[in-house]
PDB file of N, CA, C and O in Angstrom:
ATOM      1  N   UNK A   1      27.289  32.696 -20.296  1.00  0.00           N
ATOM      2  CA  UNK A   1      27.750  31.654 -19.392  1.00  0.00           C
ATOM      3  C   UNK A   1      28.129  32.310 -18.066  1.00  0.00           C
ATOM      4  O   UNK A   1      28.554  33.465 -18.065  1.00  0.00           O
ATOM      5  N   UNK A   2      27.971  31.527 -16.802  1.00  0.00           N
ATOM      6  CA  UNK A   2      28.260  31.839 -15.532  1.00  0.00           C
ATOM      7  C   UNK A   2      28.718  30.976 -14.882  1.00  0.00           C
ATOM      8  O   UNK A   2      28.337  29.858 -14.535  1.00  0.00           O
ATOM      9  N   UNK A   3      30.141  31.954 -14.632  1.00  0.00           N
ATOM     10  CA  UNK A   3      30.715  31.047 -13.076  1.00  0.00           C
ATOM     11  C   UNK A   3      30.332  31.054 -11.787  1.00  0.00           C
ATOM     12  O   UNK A   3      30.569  31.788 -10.828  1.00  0.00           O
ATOM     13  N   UNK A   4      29.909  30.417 -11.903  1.00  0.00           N
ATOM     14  CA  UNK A   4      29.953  29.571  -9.900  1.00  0.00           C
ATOM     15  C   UNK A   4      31.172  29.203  -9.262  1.00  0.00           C
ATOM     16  O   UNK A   4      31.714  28.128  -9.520  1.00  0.00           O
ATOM     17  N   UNK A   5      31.683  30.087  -8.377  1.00  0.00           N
ATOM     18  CA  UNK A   5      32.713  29.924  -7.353  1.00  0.00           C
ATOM     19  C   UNK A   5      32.200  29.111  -5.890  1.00  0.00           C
ATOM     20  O   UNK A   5      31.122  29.488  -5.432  1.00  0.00           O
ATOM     21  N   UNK A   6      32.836  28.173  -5.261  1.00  0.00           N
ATOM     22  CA  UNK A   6      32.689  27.414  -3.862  1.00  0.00           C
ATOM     23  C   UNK A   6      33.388  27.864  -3.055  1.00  0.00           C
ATOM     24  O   UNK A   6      34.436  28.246  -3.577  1.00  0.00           O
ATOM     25  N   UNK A   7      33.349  28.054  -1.822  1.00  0.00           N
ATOM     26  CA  UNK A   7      33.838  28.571  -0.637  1.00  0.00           C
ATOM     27  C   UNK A   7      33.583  27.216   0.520  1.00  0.00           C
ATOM     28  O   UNK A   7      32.607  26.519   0.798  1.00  0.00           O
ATOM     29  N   UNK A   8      35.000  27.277   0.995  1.00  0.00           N
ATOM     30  CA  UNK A   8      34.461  26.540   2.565  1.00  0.00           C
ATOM     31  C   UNK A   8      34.007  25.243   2.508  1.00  0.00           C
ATOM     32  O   UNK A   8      34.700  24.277   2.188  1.00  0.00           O
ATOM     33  N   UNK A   9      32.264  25.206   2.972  1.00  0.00           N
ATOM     34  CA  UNK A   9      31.760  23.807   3.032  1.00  0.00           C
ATOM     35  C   UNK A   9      30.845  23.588   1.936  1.00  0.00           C
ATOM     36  O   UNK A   9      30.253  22.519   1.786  1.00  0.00           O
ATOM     37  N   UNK A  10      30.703  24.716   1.064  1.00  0.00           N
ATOM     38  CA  UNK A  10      30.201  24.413  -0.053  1.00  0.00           C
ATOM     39  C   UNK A  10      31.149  23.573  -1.115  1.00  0.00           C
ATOM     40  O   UNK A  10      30.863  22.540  -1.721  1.00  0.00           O
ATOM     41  N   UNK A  11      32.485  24.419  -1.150  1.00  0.00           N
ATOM     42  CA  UNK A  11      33.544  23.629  -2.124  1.00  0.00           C
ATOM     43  C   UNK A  11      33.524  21.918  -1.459  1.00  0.00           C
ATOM     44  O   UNK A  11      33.490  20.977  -2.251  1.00  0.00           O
ATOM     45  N   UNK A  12      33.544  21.740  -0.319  1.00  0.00           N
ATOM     46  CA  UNK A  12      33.724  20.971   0.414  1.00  0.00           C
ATOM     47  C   UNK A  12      32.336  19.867   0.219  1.00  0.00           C
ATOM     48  O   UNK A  12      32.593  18.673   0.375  1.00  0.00           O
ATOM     49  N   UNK A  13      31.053  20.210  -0.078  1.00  0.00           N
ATOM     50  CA  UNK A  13      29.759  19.531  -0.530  1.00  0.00           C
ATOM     51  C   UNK A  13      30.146  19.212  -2.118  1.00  0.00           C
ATOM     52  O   UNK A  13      30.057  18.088  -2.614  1.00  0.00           O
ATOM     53  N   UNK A  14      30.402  19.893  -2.523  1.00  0.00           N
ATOM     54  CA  UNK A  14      30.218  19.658  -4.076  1.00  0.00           C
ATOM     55  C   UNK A  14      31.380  19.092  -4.451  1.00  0.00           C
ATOM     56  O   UNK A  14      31.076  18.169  -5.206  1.00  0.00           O
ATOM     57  N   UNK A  15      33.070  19.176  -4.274  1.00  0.00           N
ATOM     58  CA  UNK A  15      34.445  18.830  -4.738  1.00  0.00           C
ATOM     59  C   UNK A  15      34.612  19.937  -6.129  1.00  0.00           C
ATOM     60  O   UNK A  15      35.412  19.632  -7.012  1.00  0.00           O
ATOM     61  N   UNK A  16      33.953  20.977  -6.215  1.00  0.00           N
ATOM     62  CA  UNK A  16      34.915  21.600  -7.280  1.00  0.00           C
ATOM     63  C   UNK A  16      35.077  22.754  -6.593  1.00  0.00           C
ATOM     64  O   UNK A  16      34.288  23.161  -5.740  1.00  0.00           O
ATOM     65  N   UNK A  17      36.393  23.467  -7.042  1.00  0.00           N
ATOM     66  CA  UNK A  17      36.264  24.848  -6.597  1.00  0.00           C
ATOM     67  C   UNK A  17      35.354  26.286  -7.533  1.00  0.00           C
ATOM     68  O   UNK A  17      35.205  27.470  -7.232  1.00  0.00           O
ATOM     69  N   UNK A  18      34.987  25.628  -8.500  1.00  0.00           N
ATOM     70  CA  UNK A  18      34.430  26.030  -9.719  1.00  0.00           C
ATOM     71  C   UNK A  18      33.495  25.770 -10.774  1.00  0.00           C
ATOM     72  O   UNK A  18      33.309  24.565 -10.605  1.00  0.00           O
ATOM     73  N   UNK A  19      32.961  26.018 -11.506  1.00  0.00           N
ATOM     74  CA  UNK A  19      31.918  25.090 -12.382  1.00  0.00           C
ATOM     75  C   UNK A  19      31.645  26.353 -13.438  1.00  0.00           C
ATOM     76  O   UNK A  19      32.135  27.400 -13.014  1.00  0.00           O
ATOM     77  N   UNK A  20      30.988  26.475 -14.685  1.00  0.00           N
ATOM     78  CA  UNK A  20      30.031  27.142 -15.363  1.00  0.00           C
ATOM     79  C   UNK A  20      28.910  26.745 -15.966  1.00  0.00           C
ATOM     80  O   UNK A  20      28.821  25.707 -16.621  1.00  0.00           O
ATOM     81  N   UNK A  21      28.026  27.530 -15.780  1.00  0.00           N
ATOM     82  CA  UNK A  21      26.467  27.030 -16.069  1.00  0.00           C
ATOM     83  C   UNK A  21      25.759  28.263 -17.042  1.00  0.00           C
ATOM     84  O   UNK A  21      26.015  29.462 -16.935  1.00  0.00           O
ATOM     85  N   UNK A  22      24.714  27.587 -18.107  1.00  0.00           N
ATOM     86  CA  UNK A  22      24.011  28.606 -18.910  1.00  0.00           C
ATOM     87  C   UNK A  22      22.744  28.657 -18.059  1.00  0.00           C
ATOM     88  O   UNK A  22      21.795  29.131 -18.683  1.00  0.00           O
ATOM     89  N   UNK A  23      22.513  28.349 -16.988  1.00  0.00           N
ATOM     90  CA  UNK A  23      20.960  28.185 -16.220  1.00  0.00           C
ATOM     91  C   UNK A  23      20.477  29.675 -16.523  1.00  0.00           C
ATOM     92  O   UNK A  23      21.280  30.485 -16.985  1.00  0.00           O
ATOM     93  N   UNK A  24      18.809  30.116 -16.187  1.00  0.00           N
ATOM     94  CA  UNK A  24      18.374  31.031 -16.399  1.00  0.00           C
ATOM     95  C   UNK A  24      18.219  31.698 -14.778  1.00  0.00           C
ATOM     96  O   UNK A  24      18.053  32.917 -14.734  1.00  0.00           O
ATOM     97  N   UNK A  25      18.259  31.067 -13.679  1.00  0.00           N
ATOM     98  CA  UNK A  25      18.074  31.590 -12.509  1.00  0.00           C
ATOM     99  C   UNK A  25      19.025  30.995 -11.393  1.00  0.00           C
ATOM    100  O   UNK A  25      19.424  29.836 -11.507  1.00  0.00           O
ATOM    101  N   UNK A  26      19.355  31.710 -10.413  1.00  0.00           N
ATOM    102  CA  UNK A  26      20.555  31.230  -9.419  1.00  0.00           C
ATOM    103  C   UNK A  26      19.611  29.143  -8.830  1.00  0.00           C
ATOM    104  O   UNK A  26      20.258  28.101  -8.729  1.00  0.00           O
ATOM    105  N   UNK A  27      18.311  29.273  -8.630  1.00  0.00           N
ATOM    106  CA  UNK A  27      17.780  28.147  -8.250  1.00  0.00           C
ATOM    107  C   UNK A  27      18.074  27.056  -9.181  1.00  0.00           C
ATOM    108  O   UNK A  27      18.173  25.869  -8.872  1.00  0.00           O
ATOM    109  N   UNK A  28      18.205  27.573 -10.363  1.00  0.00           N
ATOM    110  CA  UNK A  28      18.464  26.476 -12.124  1.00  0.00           C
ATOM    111  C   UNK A  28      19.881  25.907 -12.155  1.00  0.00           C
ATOM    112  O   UNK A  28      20.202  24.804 -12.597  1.00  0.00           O
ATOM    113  N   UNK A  29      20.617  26.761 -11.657  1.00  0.00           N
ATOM    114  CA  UNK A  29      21.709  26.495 -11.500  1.00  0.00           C
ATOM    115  C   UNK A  29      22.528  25.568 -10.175  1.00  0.00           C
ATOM    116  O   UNK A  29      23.401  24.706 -10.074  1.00  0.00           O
ATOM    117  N   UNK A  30      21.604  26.383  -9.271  1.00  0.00           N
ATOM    118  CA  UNK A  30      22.104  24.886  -7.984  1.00  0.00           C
ATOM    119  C   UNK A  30      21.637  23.638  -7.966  1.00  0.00           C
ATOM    120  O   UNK A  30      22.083  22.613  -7.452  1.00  0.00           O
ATOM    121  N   UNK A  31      20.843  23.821  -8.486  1.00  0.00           N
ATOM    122  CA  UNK A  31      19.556  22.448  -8.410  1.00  0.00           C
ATOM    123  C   UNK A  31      20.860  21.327  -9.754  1.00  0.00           C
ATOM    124  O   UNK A  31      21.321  20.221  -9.471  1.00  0.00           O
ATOM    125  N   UNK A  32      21.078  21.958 -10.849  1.00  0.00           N
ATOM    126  CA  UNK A  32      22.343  21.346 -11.485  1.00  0.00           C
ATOM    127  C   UNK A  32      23.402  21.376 -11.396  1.00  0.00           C
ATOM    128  O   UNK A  32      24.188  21.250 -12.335  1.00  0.00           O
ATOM    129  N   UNK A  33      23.695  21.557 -10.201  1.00  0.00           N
ATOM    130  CA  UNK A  33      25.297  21.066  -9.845  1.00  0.00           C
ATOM    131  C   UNK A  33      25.106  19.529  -9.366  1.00  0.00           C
ATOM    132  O   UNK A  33      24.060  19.130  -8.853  1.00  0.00           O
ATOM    133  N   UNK A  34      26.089  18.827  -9.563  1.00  0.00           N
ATOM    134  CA  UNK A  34      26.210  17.666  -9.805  1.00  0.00           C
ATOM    135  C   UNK A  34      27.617  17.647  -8.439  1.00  0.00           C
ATOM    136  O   UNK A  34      28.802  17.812  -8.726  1.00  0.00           O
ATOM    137  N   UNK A  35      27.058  17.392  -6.887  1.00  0.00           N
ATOM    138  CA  UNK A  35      27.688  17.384  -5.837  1.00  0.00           C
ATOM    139  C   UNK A  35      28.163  16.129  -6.011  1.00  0.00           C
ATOM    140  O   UNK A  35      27.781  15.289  -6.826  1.00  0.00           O
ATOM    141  N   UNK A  36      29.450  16.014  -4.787  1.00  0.00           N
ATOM    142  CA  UNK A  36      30.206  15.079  -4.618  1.00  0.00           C
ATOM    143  C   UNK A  36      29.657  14.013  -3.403  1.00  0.00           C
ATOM    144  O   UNK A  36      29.875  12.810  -3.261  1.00  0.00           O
ATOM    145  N   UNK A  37      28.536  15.343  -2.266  1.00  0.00           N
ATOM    146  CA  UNK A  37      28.146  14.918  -1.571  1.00  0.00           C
ATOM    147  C   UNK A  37      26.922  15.409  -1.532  1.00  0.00           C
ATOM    148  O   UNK A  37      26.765  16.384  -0.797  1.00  0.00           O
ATOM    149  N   UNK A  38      25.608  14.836  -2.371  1.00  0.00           N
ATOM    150  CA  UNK A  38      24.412  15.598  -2.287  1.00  0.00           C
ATOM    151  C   UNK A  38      23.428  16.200  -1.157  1.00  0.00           C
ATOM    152  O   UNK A  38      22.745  17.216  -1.027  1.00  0.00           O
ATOM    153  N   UNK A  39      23.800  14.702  -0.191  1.00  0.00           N
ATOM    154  CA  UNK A  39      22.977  15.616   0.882  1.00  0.00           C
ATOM    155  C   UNK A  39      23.435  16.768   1.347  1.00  0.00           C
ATOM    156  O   UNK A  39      22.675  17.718   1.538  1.00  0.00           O
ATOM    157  N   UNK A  40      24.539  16.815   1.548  1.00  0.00           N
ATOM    158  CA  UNK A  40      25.335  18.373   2.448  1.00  0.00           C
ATOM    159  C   UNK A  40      24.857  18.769   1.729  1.00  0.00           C
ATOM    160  O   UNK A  40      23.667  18.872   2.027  1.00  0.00           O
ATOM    161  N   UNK A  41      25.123  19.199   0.592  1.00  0.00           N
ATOM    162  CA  UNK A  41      24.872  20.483  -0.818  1.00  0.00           C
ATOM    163  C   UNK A  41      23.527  20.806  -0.728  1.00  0.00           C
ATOM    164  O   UNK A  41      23.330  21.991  -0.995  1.00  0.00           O
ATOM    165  N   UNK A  42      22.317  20.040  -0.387  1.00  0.00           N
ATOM    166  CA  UNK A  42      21.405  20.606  -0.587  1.00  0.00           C
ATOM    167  C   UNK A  42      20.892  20.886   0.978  1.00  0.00           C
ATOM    168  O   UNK A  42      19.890  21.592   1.098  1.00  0.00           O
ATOM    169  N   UNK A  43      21.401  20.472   1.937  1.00  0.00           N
ATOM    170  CA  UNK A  43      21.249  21.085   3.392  1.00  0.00           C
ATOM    171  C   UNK A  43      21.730  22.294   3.184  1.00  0.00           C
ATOM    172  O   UNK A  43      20.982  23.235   3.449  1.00  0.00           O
ATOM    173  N   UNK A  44      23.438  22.647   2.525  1.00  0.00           N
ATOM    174  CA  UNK A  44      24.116  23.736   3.269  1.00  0.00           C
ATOM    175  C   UNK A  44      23.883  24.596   2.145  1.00  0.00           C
ATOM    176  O   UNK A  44      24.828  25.373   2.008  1.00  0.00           O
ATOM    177  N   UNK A  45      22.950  24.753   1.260  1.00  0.00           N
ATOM    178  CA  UNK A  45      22.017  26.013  -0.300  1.00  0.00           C
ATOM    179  C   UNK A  45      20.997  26.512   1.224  1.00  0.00           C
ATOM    180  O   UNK A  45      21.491  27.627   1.393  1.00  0.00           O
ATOM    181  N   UNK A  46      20.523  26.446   1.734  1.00  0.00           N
ATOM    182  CA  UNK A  46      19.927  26.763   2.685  1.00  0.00           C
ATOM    183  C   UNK A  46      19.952  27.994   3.316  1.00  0.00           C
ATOM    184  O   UNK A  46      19.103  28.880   3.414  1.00  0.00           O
ATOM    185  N   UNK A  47      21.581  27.832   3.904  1.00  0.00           N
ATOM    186  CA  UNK A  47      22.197  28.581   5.252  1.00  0.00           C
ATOM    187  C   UNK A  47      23.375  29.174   4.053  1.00  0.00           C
ATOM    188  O   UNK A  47      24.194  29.909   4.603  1.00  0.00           O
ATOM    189  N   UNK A  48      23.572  29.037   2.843  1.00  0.00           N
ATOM    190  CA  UNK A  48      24.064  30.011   2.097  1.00  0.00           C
ATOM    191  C   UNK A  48      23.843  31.445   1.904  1.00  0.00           C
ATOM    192  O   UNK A  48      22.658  31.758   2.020  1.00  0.00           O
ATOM    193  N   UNK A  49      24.616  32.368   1.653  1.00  0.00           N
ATOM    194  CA  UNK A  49      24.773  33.496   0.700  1.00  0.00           C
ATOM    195  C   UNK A  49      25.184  33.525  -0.699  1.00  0.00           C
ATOM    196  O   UNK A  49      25.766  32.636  -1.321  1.00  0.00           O
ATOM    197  N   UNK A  50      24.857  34.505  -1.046  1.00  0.00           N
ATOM    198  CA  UNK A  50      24.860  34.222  -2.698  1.00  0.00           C
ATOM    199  C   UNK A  50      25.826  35.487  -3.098  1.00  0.00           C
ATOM    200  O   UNK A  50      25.148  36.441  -2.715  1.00  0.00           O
ATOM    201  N   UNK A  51      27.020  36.018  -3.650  1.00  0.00           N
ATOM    202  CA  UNK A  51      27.289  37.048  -4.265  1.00  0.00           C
ATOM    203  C   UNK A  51      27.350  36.482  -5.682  1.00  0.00           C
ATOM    204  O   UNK A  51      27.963  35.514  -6.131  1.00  0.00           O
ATOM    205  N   UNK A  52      26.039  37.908  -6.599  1.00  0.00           N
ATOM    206  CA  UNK A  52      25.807  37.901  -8.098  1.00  0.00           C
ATOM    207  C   UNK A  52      26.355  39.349  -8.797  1.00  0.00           C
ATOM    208  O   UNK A  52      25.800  40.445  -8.873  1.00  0.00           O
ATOM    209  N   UNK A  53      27.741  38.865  -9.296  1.00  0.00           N
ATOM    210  CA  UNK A  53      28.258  39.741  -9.779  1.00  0.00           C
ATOM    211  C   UNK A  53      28.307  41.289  -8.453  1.00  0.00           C
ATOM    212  O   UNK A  53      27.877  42.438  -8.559  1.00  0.00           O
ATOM    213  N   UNK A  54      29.206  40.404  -7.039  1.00  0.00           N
ATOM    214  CA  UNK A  54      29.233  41.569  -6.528  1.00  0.00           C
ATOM    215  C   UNK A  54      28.226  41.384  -5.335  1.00  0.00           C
ATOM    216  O   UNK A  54      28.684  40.957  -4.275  1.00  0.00           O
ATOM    217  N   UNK A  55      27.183  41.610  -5.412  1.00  0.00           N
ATOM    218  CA  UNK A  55      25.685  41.919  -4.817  1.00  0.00           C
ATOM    219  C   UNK A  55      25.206  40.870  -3.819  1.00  0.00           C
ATOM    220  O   UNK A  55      24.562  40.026  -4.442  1.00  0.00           O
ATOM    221  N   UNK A  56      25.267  40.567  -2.421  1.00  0.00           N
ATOM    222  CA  UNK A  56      24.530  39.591  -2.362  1.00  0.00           C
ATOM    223  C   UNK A  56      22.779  39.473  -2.005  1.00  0.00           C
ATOM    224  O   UNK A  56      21.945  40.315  -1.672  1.00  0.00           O
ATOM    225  N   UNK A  57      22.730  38.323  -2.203  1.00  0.00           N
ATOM    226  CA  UNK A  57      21.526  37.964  -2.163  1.00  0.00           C
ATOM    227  C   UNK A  57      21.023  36.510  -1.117  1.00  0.00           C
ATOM    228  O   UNK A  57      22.040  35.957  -0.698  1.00  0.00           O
ATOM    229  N   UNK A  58      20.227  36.081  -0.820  1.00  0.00           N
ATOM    230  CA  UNK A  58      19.996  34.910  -0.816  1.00  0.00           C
ATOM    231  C   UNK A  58      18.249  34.627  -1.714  1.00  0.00           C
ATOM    232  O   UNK A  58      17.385  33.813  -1.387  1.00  0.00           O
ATOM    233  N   UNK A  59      18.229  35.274  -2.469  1.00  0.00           N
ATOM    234  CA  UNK A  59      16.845  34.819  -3.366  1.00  0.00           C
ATOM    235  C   UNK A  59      17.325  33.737  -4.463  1.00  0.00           C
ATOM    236  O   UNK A  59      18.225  34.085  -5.227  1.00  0.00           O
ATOM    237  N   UNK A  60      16.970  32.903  -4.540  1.00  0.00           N
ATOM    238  CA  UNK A  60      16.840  31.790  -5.979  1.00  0.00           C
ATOM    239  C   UNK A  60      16.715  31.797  -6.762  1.00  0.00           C
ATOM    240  O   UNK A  60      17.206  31.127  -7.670  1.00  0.00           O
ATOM    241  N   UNK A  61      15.512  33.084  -6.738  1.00  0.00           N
ATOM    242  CA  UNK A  61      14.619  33.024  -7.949  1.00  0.00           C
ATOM    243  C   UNK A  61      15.803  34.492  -9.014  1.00  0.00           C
ATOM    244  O   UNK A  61      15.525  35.097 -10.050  1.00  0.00           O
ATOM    245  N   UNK A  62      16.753  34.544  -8.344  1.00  0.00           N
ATOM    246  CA  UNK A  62      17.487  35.631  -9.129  1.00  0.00           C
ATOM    247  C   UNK A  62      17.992  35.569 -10.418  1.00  0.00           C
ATOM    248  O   UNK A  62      18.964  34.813 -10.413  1.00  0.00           O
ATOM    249  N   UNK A  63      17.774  36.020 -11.513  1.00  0.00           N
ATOM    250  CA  UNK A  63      17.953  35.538 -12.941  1.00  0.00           C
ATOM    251  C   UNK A  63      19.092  36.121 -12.901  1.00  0.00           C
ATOM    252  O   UNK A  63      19.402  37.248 -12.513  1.00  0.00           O
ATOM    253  N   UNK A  64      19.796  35.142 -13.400  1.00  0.00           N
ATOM    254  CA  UNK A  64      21.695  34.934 -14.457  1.00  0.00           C
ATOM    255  C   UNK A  64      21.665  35.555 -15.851  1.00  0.00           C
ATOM    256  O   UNK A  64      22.435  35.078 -16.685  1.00  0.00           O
ATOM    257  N   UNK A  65      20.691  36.784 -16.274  1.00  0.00           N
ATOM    258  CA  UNK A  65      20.853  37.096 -17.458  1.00  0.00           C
ATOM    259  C   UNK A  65      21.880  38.010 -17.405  1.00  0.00           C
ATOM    260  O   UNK A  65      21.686  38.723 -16.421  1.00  0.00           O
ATOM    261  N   UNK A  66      22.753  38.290 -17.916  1.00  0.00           N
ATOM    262  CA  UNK A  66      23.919  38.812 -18.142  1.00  0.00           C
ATOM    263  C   UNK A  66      25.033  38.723 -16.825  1.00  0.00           C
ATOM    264  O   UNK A  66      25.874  39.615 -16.721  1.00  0.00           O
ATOM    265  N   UNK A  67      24.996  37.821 -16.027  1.00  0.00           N
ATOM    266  CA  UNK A  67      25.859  37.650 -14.329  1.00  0.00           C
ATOM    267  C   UNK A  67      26.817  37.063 -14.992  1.00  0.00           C
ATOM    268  O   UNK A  67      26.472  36.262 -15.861  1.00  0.00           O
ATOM    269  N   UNK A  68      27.957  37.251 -14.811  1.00  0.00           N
ATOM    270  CA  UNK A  68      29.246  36.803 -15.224  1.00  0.00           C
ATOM    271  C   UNK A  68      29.703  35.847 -14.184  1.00  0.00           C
ATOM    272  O   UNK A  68      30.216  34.805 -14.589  1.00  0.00           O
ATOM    273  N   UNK A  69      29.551  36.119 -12.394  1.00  0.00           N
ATOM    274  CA  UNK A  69      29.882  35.719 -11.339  1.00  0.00           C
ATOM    275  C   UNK A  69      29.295  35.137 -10.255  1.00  0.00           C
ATOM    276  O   UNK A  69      28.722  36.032  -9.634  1.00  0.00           O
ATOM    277  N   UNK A  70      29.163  34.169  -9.763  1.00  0.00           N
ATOM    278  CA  UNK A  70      28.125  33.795  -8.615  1.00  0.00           C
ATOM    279  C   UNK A  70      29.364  33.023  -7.707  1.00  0.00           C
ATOM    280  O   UNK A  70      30.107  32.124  -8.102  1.00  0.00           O
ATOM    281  N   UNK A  71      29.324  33.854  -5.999  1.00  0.00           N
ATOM    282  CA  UNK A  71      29.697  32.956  -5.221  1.00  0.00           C
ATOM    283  C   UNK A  71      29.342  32.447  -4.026  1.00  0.00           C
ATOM    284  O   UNK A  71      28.904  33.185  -3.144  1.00  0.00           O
ATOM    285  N   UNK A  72      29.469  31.300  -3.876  1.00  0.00           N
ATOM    286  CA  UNK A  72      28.534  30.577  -3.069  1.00  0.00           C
ATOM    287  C   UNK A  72      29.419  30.531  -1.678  1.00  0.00           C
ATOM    288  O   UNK A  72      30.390  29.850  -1.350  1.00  0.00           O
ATOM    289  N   UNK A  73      28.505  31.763  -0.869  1.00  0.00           N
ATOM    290  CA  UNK A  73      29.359  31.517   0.592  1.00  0.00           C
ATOM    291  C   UNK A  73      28.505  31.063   1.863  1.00  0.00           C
ATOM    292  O   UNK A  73      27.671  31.675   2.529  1.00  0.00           O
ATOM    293  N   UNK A  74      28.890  30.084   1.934  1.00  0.00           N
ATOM    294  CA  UNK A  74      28.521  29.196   3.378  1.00  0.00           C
ATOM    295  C   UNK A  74      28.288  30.404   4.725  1.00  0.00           C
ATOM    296  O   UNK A  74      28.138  31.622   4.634  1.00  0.00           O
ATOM    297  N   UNK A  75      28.318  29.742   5.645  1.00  0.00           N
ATOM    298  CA  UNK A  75      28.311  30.306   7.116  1.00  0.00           C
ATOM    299  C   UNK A  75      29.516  30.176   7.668  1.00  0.00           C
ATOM    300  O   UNK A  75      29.899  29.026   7.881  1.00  0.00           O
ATOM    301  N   UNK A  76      30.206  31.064   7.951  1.00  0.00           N
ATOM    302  CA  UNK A  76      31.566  30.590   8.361  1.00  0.00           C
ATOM    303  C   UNK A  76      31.908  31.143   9.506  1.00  0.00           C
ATOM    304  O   UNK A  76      31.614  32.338   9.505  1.00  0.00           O
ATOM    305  N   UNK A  77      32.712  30.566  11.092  1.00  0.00           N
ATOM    306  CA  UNK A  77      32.832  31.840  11.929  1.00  0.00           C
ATOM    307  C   UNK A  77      34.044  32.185  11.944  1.00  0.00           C
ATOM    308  O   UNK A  77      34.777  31.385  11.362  1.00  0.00           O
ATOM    309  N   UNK A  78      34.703  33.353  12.527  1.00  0.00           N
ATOM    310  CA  UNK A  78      36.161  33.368  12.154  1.00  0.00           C
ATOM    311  C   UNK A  78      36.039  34.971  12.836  1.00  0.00           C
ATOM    312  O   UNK A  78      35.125  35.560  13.414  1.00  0.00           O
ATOM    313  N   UNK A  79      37.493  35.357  12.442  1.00  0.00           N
ATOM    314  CA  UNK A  79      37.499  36.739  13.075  1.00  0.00           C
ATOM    315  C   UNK A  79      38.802  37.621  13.226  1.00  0.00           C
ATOM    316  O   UNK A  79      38.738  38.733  13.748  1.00  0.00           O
TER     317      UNK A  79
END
């Protein structure tokens, strides 16, 4: 099983700060989140980053076989 953490305007698209999923790939898994606000959520998977267990990525196709952690970070500016 894998957690999915929300950040920002992602927590903010979807309404959880959290979720867990058995999906087989980071794409299996967004595609089944069940947003609060679908269009944002699937505009702002886009302009995301991905940290998997640590690592980021922005590939989809990244398999969740043994990932304990996924967090979903938006674009944010700040400083």
């Amino acid at each position: 099983m894998t957690t999915i953490r929300f950040f920002a305007a992602a927590r903010a698209a979807v309404g959880l700060d959290e979720t867990t999923t058995d999906a087989h790939t980071l794409d299996d898994a967004l595609r089944a989140v069940q947003a609060d606000d679908p269009e944002r959520w699937t505009a702002l998977q886009e302009r995301c980053s991905y940290l998997v267990d640590g690592v980021s990525t922005r590939d989809r196709s990244t398999p969740f076989m043994g990932v304990a952690l996924v967090d979903v970070m938006p674009p944010f500016a700040g400083g």
